[in-house]
C-alpha positions in Angstrom: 104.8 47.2 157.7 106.2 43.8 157.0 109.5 42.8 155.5 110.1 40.1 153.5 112.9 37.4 154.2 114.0 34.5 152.5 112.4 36.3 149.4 114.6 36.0 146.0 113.9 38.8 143.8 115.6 37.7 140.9 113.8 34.0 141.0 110.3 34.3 143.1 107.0 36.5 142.2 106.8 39.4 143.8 103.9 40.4 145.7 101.5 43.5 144.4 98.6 43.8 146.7 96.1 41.6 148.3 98.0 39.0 149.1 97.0 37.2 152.6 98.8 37.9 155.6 99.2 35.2 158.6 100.5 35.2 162.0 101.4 32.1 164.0 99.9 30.2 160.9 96.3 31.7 161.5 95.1 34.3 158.4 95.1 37.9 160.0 94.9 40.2 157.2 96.1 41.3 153.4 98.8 43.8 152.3 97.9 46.7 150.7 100.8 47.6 148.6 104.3 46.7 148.4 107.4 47.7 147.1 111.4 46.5 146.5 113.9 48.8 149.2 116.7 49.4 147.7 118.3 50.5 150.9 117.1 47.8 152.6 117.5 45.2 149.5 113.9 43.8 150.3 110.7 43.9 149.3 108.7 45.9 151.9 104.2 45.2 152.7 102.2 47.4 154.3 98.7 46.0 155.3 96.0 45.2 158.0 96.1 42.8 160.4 93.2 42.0 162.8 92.8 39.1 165.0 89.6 37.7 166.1 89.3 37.2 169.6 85.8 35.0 169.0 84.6 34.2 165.7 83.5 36.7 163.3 84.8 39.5 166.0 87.6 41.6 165.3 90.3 41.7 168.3 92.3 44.7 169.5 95.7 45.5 168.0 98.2 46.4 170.3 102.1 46.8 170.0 102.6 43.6 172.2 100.1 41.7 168.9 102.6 43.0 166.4 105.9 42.4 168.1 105.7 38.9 169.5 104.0 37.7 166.3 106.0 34.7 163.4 104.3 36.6 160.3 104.2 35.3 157.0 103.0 36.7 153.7 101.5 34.5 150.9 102.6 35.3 147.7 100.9 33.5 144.8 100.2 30.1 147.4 103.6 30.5 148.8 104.3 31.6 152.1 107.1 33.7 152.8 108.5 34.7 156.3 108.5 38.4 157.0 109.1 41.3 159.8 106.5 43.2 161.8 107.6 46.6 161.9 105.5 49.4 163.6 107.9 52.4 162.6 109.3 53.3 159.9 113.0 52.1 158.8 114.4 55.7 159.1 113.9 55.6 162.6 116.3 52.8 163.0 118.7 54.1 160.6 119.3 57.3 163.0 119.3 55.0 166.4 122.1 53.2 164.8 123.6 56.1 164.0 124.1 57.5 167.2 124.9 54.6 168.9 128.4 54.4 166.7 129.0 58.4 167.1 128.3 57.6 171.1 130.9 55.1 170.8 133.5 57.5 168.3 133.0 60.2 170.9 133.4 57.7 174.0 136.6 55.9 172.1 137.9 59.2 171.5 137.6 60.9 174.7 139.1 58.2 176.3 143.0 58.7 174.4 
């Protein structure tokens, strides 16, 4: 999952499907749909990425790949930055929220 930054809705195209996804400048895959969060107030890629660890030969994808990765999604010959996500936003949405009812209960257990 990738999410777009620096991406203006109301002023830039958005992207579809197909569009070409890079990593550290080099071409790595295309999205395969996309979609405009409206809790997250971004448009949101899901796609394939594969590196080639010779030419012609598809790499391994691990977690380490996805995470340490500068990803950027080509929209109509322009590049825009965007974040690697391997779980869904949900998840982080709940962590969040029990870190700040960890630290209610903590504040409040120490009056």
């Amino acid at each position: 999952m990738l999410v777009l930054e620096d991406h203006d809705t109301e002023l830039d195209l958005w992207p579809w499907w197909g569009e070409p996804i890079y990593r550290n400048g080099e071409l790595v895959g295309v999205t395969t749909s996309s979609a405009f969060s409206y809790t997250l107030e971004r448009h949101v890629c899901l796609g394939f990425v594969s590196p080639l660890s010779q030419p012609g030969t598809p790499g391994i994808i691990t977690p380490d790949f996805i995470n340490r990765g500068d990803y950027e999604v080509d929209i109509a010959g322009q590049r825009y930055p965007a974040k690697a996500k391997l779980y869904p936003f949900s998840s982080l949405f709940t962590q969040q929220r029990r870190r700040k009812d960890d630290m209610e209960l903590s504040n409040f257990q120490g009056k």
